[in-house]
C-alpha positions as MATLAB code, in Angstrom:
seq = 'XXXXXXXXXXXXXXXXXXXXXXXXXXXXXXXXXXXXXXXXXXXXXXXXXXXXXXXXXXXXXXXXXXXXXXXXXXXXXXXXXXXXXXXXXXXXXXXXXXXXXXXXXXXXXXXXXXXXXXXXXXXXXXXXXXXXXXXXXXXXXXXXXXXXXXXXXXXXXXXXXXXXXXXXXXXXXXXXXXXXXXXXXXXXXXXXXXXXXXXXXXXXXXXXXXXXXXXXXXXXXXXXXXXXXXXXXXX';
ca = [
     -32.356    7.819   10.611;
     -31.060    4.941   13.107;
     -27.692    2.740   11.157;
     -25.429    0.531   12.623;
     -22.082    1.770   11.901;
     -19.756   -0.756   14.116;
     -20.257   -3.516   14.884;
     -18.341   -6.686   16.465;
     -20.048  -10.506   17.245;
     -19.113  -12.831   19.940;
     -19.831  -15.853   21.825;
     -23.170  -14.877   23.268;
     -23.016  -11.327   22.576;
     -21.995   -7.995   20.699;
     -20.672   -4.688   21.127;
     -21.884   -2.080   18.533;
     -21.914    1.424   17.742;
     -25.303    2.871   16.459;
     -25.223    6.214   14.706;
     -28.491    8.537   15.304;
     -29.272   11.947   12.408;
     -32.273   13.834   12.683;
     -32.075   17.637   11.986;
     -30.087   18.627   14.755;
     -27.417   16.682   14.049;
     -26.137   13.448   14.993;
     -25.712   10.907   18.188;
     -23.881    7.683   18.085;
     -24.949    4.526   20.713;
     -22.568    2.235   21.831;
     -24.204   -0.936   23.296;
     -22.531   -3.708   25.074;
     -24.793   -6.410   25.057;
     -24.359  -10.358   26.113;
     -26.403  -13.256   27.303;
     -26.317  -14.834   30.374;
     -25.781  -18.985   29.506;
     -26.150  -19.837   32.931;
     -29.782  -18.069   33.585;
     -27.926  -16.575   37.116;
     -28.528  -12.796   35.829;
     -24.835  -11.983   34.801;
     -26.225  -11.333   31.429;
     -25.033   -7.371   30.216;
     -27.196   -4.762   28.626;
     -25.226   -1.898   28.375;
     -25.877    1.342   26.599;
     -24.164    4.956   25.995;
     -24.575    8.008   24.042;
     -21.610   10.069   22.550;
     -21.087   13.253   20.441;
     -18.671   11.397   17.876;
     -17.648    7.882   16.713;
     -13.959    7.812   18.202;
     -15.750    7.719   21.880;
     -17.815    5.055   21.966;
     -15.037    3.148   19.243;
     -11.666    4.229   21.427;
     -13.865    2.525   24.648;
     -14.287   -0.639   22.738;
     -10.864   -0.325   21.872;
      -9.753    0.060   25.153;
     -11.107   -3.139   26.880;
     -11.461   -5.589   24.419;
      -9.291   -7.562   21.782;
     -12.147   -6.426   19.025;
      -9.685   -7.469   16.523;
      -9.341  -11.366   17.651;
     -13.633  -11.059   17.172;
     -15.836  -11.413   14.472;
     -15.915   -8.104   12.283;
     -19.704   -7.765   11.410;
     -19.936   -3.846   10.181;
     -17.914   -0.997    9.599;
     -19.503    1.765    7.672;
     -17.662    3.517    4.999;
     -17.550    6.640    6.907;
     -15.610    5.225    9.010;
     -13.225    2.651    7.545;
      -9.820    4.481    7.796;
     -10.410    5.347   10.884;
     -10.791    1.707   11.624;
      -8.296    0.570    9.796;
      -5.760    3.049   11.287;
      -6.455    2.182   14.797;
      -6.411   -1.259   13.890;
      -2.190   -1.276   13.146;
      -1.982    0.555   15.989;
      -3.702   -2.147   18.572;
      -1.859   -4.707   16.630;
       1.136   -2.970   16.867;
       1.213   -1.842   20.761;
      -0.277   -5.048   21.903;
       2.164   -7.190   20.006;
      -0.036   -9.518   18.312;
       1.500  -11.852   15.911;
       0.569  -13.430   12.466;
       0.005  -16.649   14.127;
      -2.614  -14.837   17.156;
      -4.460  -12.913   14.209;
      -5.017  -16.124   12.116;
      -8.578  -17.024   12.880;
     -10.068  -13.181   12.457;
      -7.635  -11.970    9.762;
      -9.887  -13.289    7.521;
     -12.964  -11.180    8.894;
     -11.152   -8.014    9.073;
      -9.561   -8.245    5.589;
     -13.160   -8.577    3.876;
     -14.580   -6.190    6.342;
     -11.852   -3.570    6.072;
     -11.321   -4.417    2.243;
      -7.558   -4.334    3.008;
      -4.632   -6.883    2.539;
      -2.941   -7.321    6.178;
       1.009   -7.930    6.161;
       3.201   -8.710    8.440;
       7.173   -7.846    7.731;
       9.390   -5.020    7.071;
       6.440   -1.668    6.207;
       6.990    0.264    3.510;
       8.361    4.303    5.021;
       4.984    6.387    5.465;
       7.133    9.171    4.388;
       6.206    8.349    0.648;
       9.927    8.017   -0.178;
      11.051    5.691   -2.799;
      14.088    4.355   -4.560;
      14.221    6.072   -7.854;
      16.005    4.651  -10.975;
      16.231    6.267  -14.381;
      17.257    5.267  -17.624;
      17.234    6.578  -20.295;
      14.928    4.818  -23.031;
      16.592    3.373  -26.576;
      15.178    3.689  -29.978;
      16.251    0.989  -32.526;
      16.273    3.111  -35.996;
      18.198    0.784  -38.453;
      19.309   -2.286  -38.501;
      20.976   -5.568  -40.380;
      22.288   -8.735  -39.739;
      26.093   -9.047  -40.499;
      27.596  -12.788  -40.612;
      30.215  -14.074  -38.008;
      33.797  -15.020  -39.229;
      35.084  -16.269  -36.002;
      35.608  -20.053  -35.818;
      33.714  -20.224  -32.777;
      30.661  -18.737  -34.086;
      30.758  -21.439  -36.766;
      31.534  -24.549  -34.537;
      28.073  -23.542  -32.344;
      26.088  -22.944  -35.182;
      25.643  -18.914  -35.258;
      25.982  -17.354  -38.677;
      24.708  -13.970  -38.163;
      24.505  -11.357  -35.442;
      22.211   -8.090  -35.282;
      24.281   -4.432  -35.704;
      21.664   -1.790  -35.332;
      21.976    2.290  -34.934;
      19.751    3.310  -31.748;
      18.868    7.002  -30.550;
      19.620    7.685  -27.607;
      18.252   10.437  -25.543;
      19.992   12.370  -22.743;
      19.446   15.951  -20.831;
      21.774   17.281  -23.358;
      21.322   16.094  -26.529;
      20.003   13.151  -29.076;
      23.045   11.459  -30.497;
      23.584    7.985  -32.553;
      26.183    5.679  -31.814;
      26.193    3.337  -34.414;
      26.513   -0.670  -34.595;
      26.533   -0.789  -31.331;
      26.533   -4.253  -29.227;
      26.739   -3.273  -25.632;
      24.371    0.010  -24.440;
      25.754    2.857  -22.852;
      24.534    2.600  -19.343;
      26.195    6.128  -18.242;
      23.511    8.382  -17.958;
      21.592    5.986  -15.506;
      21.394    7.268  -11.979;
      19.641    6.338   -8.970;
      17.899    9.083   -6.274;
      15.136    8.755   -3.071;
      12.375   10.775   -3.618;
       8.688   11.266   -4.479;
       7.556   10.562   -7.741;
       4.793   12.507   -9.162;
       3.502   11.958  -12.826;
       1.570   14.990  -14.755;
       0.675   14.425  -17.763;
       3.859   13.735  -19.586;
       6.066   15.052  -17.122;
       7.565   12.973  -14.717;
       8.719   14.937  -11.785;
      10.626   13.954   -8.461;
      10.531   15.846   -5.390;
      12.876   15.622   -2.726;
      11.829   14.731    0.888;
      11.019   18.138    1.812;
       8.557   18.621   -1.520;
      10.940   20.754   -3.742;
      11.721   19.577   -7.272;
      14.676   18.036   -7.979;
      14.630   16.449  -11.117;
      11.777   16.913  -14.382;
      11.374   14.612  -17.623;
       9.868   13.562  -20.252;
       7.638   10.727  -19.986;
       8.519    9.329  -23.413;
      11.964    9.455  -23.118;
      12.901    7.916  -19.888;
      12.231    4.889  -18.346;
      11.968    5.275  -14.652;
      11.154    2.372  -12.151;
      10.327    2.381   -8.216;
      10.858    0.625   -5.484;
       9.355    1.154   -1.630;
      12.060    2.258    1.440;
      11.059   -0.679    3.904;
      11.460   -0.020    7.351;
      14.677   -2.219    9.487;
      11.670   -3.687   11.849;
       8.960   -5.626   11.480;
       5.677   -4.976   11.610;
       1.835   -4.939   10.584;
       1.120   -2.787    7.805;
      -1.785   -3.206    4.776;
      -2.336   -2.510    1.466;
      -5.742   -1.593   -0.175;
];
């Protein structure tokens, strides 16, 4: 079985790296080919055999701006791998937004990624953590204003309710309250994890720090960006 499993177009040419499987295993063939436009024999017909992928791809990588090309074919098998090296060549070489615009494009669809430029999100998987605690409404009524004021603007009633509140200690009911206790709200950096309905946060070094219940707490994210700029993507 013969596939092409990289491969990049050009002006009057292509590099490409062909994987080979029989039943002793596999090859992979990187060929450099390109046309001679001036019929003067500098035309190039190169070819190569390697034991893995990253050869043939990391000698590609090595002399060419790949990334500035056309994008033709990346096999599955190989797509992180890509995409990986890929930030790192952008990265290294310094490319900006405005030298990636014509092949961004290409290596988006290709890739099936979203490329960014800006501040990257930590690769550490660390996130701003904020919990609240959620509010049940269990009674309410309307009661009508007696201040002037009230009258003068138009508003004859306001809502007094009784909520439930939960916290790690109890369930307790303030009643006709107007303003929501906030106290028990806390922020932390860590890794969220959801199992079933547990909601569990880990510290950086994987321990847990914090468990809760799913239906009683509200708890919202937010990605640790990095102070410099940079290429990063999103699936």
């Amino acid at each position: 079985m013969t596939e092409t499993v990289f491969e990049i177009l050009a002006e009057g040419g292509s590099l490409a790296i062909v994987r080979k499987r029989n039943r002793n295993g596999e090859k992979f063939i990187y060929h450099h080919n390109e046309m001679d436009m001036t019929d003067e024999g500098l035309g190039v017909n190169k070819k190569g055999e390697y034991e893995n992928f990253e050869q043939p791809f990391q000698l590609i990588n090595s002399k060419y701006p790949w990334f500035q090309l056309h994008l033709a074919t990346v096999h599955e098998d190989y797509r992180n791998y890509v995409i990986e090296e890929l930030i790192k060549s952008l990265m290294f070489q310094g490319i900006t937004p405005d030298e990636l615009r014509y092949s961004q494009h290409d290596l988006e669809k290709s890739l099936n990624i979203k490329l960014k430029f800006g501040n990257p999100p930590i690769k550490s998987g660390l996130q701003n953590i904020k919990v609240r605690n959620l509010i049940e409404l269990t009674e309410y009524d309307y009661q009508e204003f007696t201040d002037q004021y009230a009258k003068e603007i138009g508003q004859k009633f306001k809502l007094k309710g009784k909520y439930k509140m939960w916290t790690d200690e109890q369930t307790f009911y303030p009643e006709n309250m107007e303003v929501l206790n906030t106290s028990n709200e806390f922020e932390t950096i860590g890794k969220l994890e959801v199992n079933g309905n547990t909601i569990i946060i880990r510290n950086e070094y994987g321990q847990i720090e914090y468990v809760f219940p799913s239906d009683k707490f509200f708890i919202s994210t937010t990605p640790i960006l990095s102070k410099s700029k940079g290429w990063f993507y999103e699936n």
